[in-house]
N, C-alpha and C positions, 0 to 999 in steps of 0.2 A: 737401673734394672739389672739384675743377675742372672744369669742363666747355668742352668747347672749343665753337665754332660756326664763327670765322673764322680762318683761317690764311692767312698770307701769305708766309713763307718757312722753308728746311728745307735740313739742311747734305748734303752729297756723298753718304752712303751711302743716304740717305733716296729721293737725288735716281736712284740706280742700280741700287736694292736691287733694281727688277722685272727689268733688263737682265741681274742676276747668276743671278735665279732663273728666266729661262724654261722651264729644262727637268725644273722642281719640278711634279708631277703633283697640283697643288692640289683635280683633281676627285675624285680617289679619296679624299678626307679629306672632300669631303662627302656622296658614297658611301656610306661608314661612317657617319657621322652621322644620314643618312636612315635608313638600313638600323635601327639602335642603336636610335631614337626612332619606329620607324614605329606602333606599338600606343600611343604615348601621342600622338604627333599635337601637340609641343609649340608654342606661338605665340609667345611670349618669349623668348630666348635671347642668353644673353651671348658673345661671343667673345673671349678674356682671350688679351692679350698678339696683339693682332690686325694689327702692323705695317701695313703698305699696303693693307690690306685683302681680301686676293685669296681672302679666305674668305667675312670679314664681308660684302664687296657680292655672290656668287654667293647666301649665305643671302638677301640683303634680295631679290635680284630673284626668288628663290622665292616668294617672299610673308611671310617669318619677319621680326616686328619686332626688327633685330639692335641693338643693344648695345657698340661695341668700344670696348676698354681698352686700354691700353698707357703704356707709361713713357715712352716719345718721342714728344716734341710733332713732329717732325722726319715721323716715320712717320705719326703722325694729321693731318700735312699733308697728304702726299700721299694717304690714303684720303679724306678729306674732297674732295681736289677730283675724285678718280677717281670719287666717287660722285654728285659734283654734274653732271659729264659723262654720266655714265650714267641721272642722273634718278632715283638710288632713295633713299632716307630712307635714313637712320642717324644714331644716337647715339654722340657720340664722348664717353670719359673718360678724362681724363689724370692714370692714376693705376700705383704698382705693385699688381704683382699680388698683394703678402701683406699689401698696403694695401687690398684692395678694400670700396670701400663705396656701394653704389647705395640709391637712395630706394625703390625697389621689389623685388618677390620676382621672378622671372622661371622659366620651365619645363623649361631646360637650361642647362649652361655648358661650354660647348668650350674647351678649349686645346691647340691644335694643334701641329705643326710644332718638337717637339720644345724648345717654351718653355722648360717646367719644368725644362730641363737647366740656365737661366740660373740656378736660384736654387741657389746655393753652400752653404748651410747647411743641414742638416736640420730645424733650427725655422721656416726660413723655408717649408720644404714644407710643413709643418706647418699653422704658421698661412695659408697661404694657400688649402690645403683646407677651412678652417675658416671663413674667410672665405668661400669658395665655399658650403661648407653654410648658410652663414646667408644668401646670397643667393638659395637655390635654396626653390620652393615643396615642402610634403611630397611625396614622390615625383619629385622634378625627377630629374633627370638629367647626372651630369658626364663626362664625356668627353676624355680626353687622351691627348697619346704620350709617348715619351720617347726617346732617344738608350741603346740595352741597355749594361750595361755593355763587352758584346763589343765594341759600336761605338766605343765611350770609351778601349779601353784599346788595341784591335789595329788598327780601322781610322784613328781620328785618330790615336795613339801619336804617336809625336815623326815623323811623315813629312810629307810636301813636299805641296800640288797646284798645279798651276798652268792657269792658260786664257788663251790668246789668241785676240783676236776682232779684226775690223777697228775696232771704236768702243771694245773695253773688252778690259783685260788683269787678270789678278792673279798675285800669287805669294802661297797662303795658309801657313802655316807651323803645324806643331801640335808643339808641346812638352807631354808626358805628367810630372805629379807624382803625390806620391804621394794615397793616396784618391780617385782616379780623378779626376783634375782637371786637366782638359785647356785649353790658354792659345791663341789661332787667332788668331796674328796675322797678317793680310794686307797688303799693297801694292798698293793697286789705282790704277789707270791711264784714266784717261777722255779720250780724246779731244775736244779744242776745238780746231777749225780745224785747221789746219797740225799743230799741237801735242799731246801729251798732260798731262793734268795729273796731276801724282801724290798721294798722299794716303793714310793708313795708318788702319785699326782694329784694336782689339784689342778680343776678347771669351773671356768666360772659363765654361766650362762644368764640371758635376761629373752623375757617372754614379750612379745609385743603384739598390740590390738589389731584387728583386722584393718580397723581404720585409719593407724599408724605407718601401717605398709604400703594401704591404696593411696593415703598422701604423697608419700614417698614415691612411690612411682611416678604417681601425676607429674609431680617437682621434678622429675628426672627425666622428663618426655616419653613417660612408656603409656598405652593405653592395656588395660588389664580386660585379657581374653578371658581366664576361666580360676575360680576358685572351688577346689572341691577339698574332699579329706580321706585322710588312710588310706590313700592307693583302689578308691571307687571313683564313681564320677558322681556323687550326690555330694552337696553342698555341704560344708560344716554343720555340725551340730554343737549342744553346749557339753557335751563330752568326748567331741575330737577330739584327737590328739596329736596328729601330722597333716597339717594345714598346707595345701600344694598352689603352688600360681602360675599363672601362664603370662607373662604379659611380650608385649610386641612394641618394636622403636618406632615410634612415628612422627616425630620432630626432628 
């Protein structure tokens, strides 16, 4: 296990990610969360796969001793200094997520923002629910989304998006295989001076079934509280597209 404290540099997407996501409505994911956890009143809490932090530092300036993880040192850059700007504590660990391993038990574990789409394999869901169970005190609490299959197959499918903005551009690109495994590779454009600088990532995501997930729980001793979609409390439909869960450690 590594623990970060000081960061000093972090490459292009790290450096843009918050300029690409302004109009990602970060409150309502903790909304949900309050909402989920309000009768347990938890004081620990992990945030798994917590990128720039734009969840992890709204928990900490709540008053919730936050916890964030993540596999880019690049991203726990930039939360590390956004938190230091801002004055609030946090714990950073630079770890994967179906690697997680902390020193202590803690009250919740959020993974937000459509993470769990990253992990491509089914055992990797697996074990990193397992790992989350073993992190979490009896009765904690885990909480995640996920990208619904609908969203995987019809809305990324093989189609185009593109944004231009005066400081930043991109052309994202989504190619659909098969077992729902969708490939996002973008072009993105940043302005310096005069100039734009260009620069490419690729990230790869896979869609999983409703009843892929509640397997996985069950296997991992969670008992699954609530599924709903898109930040309502009414059940999935067949054109969701941000599938939410609640589930609780009870083994």
């Amino acid at each position: 296990m590594q623990v970060l404290s000081v960061f000093t540099s972090y490459q292009h997407l790290a450096q843009v990610y918050d300029q690409l996501m302004t109009e990602v409505p970060y409150e309502l994911w903790i909304q949900y969360a309050e909402k989920m956890w309000k009768e347990t009143s938890p004081k620990k809490i992990i945030d798994l796969a917590c990128g720039t932090g734009s969840i992890s530092i709204p928990f900490a300036e709540l008053g919730y001793e936050v916890t964030g993880v993540d596999l880019s040192e690049e991203m726990l850059a930039v939360t590390y200094n956004k938190a230091k700007e801002k004055g609030v504590p946090i714990q950073l660990l630079h770890q994967d997520m179906s690697e997680l391993e902390i020193p202590m038990t803690v009250d919740a574990v959020v993974c937000f923002c459509d993470s769990l789409n990253y992990l491509t394999e089914p055992g990797a869901v697996l074990e990193t629910f397992q790992r989350v169970h073993h992190a979490l005190k009896p009765g904690g609490l885990f909480l995640f989304d996920v990208h619904s299959l609908y969203k995987i197959n019809h809305v990324f499918g093989d189609h185009t998006f593109t944004l231009t903005e005066e400081d930043i551009a991109y052309i994202w690109q989504c190619y659909l295989e098969e077992g729902s495994l969708v490939t996002h590779e973008l072009t993105i454009f940043v302005r310096e001076g005069p100039l734009y600088k260009r620069f490419e990532e690729v990230h790869v995501q896979k869609g999983y079934s409703h009843e892929e997930i509640v397997k996985c729980l069950k296997t991992a001793g969670f008992d699954l509280l609530s599924c709903t979609a898109d930040f309502t409390d009414e059940a999935p439909e067949e054109q969701s597209e941000r599938i939410f869960y609640a589930a609780v450690k009870t083994k």
